[in-house]
Rosetta silent file (secondary structure, phi, psi, omega in degrees, C-alpha in Angstrom):
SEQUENCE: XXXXXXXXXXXXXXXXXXXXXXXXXXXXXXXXXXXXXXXXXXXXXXXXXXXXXXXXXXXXXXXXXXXXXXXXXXXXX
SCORE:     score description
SCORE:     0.000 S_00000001
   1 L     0.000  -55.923  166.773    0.000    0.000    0.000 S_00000001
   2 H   -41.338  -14.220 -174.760    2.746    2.524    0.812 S_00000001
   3 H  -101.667  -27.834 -176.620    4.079    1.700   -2.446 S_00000001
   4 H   -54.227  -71.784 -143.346    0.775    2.771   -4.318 S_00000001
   5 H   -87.080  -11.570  150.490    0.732    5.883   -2.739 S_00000001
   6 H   -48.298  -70.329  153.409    4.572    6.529   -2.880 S_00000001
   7 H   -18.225  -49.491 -170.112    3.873    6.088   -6.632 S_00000001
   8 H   -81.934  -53.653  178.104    0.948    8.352   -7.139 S_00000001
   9 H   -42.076  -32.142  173.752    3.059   11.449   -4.687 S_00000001
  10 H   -63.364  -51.420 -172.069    5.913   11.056   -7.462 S_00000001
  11 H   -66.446  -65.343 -176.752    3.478   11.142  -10.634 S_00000001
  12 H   -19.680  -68.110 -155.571    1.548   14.263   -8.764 S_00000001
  13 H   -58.004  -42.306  171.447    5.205   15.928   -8.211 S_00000001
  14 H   -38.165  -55.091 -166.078    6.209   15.184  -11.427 S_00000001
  15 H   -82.435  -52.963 -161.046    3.392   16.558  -13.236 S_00000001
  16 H   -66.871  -82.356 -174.899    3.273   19.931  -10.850 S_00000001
  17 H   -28.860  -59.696  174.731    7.350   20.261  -12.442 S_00000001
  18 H   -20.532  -73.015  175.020    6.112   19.796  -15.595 S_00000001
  19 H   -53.118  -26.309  170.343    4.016   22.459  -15.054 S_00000001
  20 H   -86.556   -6.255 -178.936    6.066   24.659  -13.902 S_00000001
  21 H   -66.608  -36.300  177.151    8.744   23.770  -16.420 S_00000001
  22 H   -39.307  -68.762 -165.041    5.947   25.122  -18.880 S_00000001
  23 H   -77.662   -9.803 -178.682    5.332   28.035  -17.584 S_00000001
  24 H   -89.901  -50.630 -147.774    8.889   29.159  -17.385 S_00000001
  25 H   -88.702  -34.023 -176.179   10.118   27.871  -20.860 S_00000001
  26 H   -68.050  -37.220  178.611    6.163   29.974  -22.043 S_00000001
  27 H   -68.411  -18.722 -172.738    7.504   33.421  -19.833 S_00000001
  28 H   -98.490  -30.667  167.472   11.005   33.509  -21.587 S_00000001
  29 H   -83.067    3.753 -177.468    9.239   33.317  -25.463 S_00000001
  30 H   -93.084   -5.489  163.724    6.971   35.622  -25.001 S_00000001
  31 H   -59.063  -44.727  178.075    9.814   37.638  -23.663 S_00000001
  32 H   -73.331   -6.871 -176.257   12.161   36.933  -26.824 S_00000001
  33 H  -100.113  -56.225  177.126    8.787   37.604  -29.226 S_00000001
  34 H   -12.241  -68.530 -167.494    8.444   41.086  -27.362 S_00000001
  35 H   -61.201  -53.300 -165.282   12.201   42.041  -27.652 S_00000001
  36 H   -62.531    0.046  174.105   12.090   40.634  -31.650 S_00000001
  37 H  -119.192   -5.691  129.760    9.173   42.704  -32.402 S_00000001
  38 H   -35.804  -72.732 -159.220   10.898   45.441  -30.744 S_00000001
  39 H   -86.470  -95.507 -172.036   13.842   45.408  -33.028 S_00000001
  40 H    -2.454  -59.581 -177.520   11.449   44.684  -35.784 S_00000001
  41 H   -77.595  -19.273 -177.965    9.613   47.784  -35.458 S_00000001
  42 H   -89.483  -17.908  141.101   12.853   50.007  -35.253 S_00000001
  43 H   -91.160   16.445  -66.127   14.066   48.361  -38.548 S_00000001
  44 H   151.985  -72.978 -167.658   10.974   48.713  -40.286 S_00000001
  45 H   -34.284  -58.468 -140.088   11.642   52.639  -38.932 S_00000001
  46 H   -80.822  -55.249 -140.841   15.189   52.824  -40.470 S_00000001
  47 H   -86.569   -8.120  162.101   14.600   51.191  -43.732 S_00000001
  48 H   -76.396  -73.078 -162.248   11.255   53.840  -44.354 S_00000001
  49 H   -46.301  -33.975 -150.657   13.520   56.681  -43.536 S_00000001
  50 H  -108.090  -14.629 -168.615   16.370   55.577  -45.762 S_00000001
  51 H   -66.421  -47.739 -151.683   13.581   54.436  -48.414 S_00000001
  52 H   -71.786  -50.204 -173.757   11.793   58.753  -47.917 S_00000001
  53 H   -53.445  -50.515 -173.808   16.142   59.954  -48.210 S_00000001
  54 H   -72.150  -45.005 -176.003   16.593   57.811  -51.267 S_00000001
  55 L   -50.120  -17.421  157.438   13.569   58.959  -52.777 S_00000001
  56 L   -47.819  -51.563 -173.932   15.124   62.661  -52.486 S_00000001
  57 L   -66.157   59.006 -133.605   17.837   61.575  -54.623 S_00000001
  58 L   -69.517  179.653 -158.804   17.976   61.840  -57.896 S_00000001
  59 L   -73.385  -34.484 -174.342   19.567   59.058  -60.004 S_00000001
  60 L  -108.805   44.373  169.164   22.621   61.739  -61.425 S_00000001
  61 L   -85.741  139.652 -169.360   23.245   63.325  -58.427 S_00000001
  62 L  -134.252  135.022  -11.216   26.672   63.527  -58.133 S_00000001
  63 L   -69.845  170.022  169.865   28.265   63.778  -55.462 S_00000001
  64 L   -60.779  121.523 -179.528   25.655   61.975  -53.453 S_00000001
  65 L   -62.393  170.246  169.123   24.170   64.512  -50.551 S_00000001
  66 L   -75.169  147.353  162.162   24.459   63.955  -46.959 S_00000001
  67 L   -37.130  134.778  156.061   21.869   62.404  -45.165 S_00000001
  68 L   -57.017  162.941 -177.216   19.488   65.164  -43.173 S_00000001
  69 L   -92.184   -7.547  124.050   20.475   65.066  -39.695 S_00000001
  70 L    -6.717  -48.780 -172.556   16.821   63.587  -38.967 S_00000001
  71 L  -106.697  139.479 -171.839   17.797   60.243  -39.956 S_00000001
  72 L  -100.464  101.240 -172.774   19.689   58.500  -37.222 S_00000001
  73 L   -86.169   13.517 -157.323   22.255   56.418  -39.401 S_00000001
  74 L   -81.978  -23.407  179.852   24.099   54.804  -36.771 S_00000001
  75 L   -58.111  -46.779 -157.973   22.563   51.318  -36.401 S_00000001
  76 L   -85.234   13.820 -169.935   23.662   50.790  -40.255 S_00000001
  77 L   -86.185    0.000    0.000   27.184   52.332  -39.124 S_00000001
C-alpha cells in the first residue's frame, strides 16, 4: 500500500514540475517575441527613412548629398 501511494506522490510531483517547467520555458518566449518585435519595429523605422532619403535623390546626383540630420544612421554604421 505505501508503495501505491509513494507512486501516485511522485506522478503528482512530477506533473506539478512539468508544469512549472511550462510556464517558465512559455515566460522567456513571449519575452524573446516582445524584444524581436521590438527590433522589428525600429528596422521597419530605419529602412522607411532611408527608403523617404533615397527617394530625395535623384539618379545623377553627383556627389551623393548627406543624409538630413533627422535620420539616425548609426545602427547601419
Amino acid at each position: 500500500m505505501a508503495l501505491v501511494i509513494g507512486l501516485l506522490t511522485f506522478s503528482q510531483g512530477r506533473t506539478i514540475s512539468r508544469r512549472d517547467d511550462f510556464t517558465v520555458i512559455a515566460d522567456r518566449l513571449e519575452r524573446q517575441l516582445a524584444d524581436e518585435r521590438r527590433q522589428r519595429r525600429l528596422l521597419t523605422s530605419y529602412v522607411l527613412d532611408l527608403r523617404r532619403w533615397g527617394r530625395r535623390i535623384a539618379p545623377n546626383d553627383d556627389p551623393i548629398p548627406e543624409p538630413p540630420s533627422e535620420l539616425d544612421l548609426t545602427p547601419w554604421g
